[in-house]
C-alpha positions as CSV (number, residue, x, y, z in Angstrom):
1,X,14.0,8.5,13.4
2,X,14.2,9.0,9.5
3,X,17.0,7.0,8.3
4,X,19.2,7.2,5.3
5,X,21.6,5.6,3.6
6,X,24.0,7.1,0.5
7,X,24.4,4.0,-1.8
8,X,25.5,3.1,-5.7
9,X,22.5,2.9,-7.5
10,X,22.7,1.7,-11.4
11,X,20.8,4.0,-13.9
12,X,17.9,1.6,-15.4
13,X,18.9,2.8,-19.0
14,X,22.5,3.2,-19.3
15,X,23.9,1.4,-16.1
16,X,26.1,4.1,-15.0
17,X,26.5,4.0,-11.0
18,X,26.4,7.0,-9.0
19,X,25.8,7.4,-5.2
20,X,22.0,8.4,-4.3
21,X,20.7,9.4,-0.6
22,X,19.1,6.2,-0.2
23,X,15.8,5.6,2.4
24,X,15.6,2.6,5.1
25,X,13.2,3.7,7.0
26,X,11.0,6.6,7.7
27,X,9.5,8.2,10.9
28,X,6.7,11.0,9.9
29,X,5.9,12.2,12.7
30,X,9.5,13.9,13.1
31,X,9.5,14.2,8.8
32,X,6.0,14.9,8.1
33,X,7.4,16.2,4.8
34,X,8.4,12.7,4.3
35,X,4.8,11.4,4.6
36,X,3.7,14.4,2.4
37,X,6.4,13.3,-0.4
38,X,5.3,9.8,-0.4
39,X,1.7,10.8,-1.1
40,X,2.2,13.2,-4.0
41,X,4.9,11.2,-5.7
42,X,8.1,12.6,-5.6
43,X,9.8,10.7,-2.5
44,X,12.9,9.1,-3.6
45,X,13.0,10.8,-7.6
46,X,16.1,10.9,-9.0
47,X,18.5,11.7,-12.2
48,X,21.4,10.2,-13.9
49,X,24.0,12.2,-14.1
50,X,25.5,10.9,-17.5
51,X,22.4,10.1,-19.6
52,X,20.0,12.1,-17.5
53,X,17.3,9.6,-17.3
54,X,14.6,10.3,-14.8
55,X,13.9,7.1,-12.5
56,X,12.8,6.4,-9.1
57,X,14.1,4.3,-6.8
58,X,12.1,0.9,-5.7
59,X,10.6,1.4,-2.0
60,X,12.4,-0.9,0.7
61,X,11.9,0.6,3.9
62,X,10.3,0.1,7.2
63,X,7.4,3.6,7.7
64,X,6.3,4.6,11.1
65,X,3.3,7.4,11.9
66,X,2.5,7.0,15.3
67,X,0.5,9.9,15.3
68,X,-2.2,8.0,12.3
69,X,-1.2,4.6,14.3
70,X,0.8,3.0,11.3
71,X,3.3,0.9,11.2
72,X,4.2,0.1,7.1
73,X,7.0,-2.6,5.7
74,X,7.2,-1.4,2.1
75,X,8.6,-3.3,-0.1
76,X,9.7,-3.4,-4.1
77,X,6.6,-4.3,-6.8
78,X,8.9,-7.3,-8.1
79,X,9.2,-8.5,-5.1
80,X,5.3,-8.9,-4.6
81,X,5.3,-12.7,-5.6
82,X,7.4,-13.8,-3.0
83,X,4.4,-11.7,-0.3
84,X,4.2,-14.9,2.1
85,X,7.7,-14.8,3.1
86,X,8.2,-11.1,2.9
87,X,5.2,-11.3,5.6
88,X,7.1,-13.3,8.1
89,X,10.0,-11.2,7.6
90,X,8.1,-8.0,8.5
91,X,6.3,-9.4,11.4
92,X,10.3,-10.4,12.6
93,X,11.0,-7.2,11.9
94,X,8.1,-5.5,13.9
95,X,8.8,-8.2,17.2
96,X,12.7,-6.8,17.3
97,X,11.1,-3.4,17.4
98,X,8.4,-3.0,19.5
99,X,8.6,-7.0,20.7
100,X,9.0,-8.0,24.2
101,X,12.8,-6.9,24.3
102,X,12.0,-3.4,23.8
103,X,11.2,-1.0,26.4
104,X,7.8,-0.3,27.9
105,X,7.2,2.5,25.5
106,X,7.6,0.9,22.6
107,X,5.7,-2.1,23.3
108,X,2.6,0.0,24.0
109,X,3.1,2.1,21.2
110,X,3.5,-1.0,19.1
111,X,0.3,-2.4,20.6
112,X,-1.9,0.9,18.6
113,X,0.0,0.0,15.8
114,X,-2.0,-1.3,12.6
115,X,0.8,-3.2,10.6
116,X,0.9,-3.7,7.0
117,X,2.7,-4.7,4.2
118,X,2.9,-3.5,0.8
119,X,4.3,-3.7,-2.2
120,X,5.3,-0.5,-5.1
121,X,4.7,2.4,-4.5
122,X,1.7,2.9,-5.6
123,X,0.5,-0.1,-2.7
124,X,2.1,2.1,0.1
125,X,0.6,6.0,-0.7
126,X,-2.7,4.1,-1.1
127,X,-2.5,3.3,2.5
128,X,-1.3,6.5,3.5
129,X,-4.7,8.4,1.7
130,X,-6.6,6.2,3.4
131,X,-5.8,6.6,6.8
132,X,-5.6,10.6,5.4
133,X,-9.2,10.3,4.6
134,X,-10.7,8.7,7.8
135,X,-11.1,5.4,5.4
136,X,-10.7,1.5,6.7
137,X,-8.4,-0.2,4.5
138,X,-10.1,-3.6,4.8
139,X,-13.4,-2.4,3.3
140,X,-11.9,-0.6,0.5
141,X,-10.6,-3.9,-0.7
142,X,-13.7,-5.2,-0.6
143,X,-14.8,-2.0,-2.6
144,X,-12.1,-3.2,-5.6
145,X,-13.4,-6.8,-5.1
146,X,-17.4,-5.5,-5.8
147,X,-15.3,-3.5,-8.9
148,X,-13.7,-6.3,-10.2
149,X,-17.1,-8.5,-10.3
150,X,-19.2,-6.1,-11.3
151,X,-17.8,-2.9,-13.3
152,X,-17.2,-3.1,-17.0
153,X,-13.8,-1.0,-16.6
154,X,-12.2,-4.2,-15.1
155,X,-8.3,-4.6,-16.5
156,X,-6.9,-6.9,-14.4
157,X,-3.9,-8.8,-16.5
158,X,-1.0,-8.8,-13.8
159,X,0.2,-5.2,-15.1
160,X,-2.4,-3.1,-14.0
161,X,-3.6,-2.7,-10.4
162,X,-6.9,-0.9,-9.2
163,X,-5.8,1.9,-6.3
164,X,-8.1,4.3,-4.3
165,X,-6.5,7.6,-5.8
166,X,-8.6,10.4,-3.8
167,X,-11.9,11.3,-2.1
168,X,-14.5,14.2,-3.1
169,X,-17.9,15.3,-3.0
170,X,-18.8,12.6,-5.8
171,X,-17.3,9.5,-4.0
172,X,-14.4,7.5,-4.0
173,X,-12.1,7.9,-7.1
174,X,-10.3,4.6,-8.2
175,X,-7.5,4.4,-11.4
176,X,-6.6,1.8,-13.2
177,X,-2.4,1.9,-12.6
178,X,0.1,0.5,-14.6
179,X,1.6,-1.5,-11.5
180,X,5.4,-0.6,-12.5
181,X,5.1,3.3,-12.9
182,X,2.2,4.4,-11.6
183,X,0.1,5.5,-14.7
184,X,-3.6,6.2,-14.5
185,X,-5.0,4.3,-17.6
186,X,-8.3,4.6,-16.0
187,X,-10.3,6.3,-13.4
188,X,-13.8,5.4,-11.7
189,X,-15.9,6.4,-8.8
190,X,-17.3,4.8,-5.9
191,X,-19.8,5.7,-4.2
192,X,-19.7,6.8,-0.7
193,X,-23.0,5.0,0.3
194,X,-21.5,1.9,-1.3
195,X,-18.1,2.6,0.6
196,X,-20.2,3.1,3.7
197,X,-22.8,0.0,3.5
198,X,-19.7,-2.2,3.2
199,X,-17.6,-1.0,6.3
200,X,-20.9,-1.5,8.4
201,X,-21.4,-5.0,7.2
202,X,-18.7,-6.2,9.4
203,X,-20.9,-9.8,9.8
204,X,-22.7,-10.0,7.0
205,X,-22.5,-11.0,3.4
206,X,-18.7,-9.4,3.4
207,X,-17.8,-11.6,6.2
208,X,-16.0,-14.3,4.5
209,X,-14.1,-12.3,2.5
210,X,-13.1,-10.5,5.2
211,X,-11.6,-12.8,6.8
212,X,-9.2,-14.0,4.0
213,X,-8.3,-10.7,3.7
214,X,-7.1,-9.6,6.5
215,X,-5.7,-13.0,7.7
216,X,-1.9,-11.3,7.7
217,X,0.1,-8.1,7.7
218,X,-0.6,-8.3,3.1
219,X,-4.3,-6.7,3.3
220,X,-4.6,-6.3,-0.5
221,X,-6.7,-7.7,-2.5
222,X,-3.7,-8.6,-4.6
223,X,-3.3,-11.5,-1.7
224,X,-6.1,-13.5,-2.7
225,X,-5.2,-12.8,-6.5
226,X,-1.9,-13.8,-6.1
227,X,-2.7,-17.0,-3.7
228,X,-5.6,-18.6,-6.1
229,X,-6.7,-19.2,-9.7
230,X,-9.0,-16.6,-9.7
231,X,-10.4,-13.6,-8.5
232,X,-12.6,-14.3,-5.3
233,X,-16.1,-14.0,-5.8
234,X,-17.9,-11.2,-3.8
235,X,-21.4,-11.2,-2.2
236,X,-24.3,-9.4,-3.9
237,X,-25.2,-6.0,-2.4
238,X,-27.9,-4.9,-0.5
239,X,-31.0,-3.6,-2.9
240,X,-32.4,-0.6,-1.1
């Protein structure tokens, strides 16, 4: 089940403390509506009563859709250094769940489970759209990483994170966010055939990358970012 919590929350501007109905953790298959509010931005709003400032609160909370076979630890943005123990913690967290000491069930639902962790909000509606969209996650990271090598929009300075955003007729739409609220400074478009040539490349050129990617429950390219000096350098693409 959907679980929350009524806790004192400080107003970011003026400080005041007032008691907000607080998320831990969210089941959408019995609160779709949840799933829905996640995606379109307006899970977890909320107002200050004394100076009225608008402000969300940071996501820290466990999502579960077994229906789209996901299994999410979200976590706050400013917490996204600290990704490699956060990791452990959500696998722990995943074992106590659907681990061997839970019933039969839940261990075999656990087993369709594809686990992630992410970090803002931003990180955790992008994996939502793409499971929404019949997308893999794992090649659309490999999408950014092609972005990041070869577009000239790239604006990658620690503030600013690239997010799949929507599909349509004309592709896969990308936008340069400001990483701590969310604003599009940027959009581009993917195209399918380039989505499509990378998820089928499972052992090619990709395959490398791949592999760094999704070596734990962090499949972001932000992982690799965050781990090493420099951006990871990507394979060429197929001429055709």
């Amino acid at each position: 089940m959907s679980v929350f919590r009524s806790l004192q929350i400080a107003c970011p501007k003026c400080g005041s403390t007032t008691a907000h109905n607080t998320v831990f953790s969210v089941n959408a298959v019995r609160r779709p509506d949840l799933r829905i509010a996640i995606a379109d931005g307006s899970f977890q709003r909320a107002e200050c009563p004394s100076c009225g400032t608008a402000f969300r609160l940071d996501p820290e909370f466990a999502f579960v859709d077994a229906g789209a076979r996901q299994w999410i630890a979200a976590y706050p943005l400013a917490r996204q250094p600290d990704w490699r123990d956060l990791e452990a913690q959500a696998q722990q967290l995943f074992d106590r769940v659907y681990g061997e000491e839970a019933s039969e069930f839940l261990q075999g639902q656990g087993r369709t489970f594809v686990r992630r962790v992410t970090f803002g909000w931003a990180g955790l509606r992008e994996k939502i759209v793409i499971v929404d969209r019949g997308l893999d996650d794992l090649a659309i990271e490999l999408c950014k990483a092609a972005v990041l090598r070869s577009s000239a929009e790239v604006m990658l300075d620690g503030r600013v994170d690239l997010r799949l955003v929507d599909v349509d007729d004309a592709g896969l739409r990308f936008a340069w966010l400001l990483a701590d609220n969310e604003e599009a400074l940027r959009t581009l478009t993917v195209a399918r055939e380039m989505y499509d040539e990378i998820a089928g490349d499972a052992d090619g050129a990709w395959n490398e990358l791949r592999t760094e990617l999704e070596a734990g429950l962090y499949l972001d390219l932000n992982r690799l970012i965050l781990a090493g000096p420099s951006t990871p350098s990507t394979p060429t693409r197929k001429k055709r």
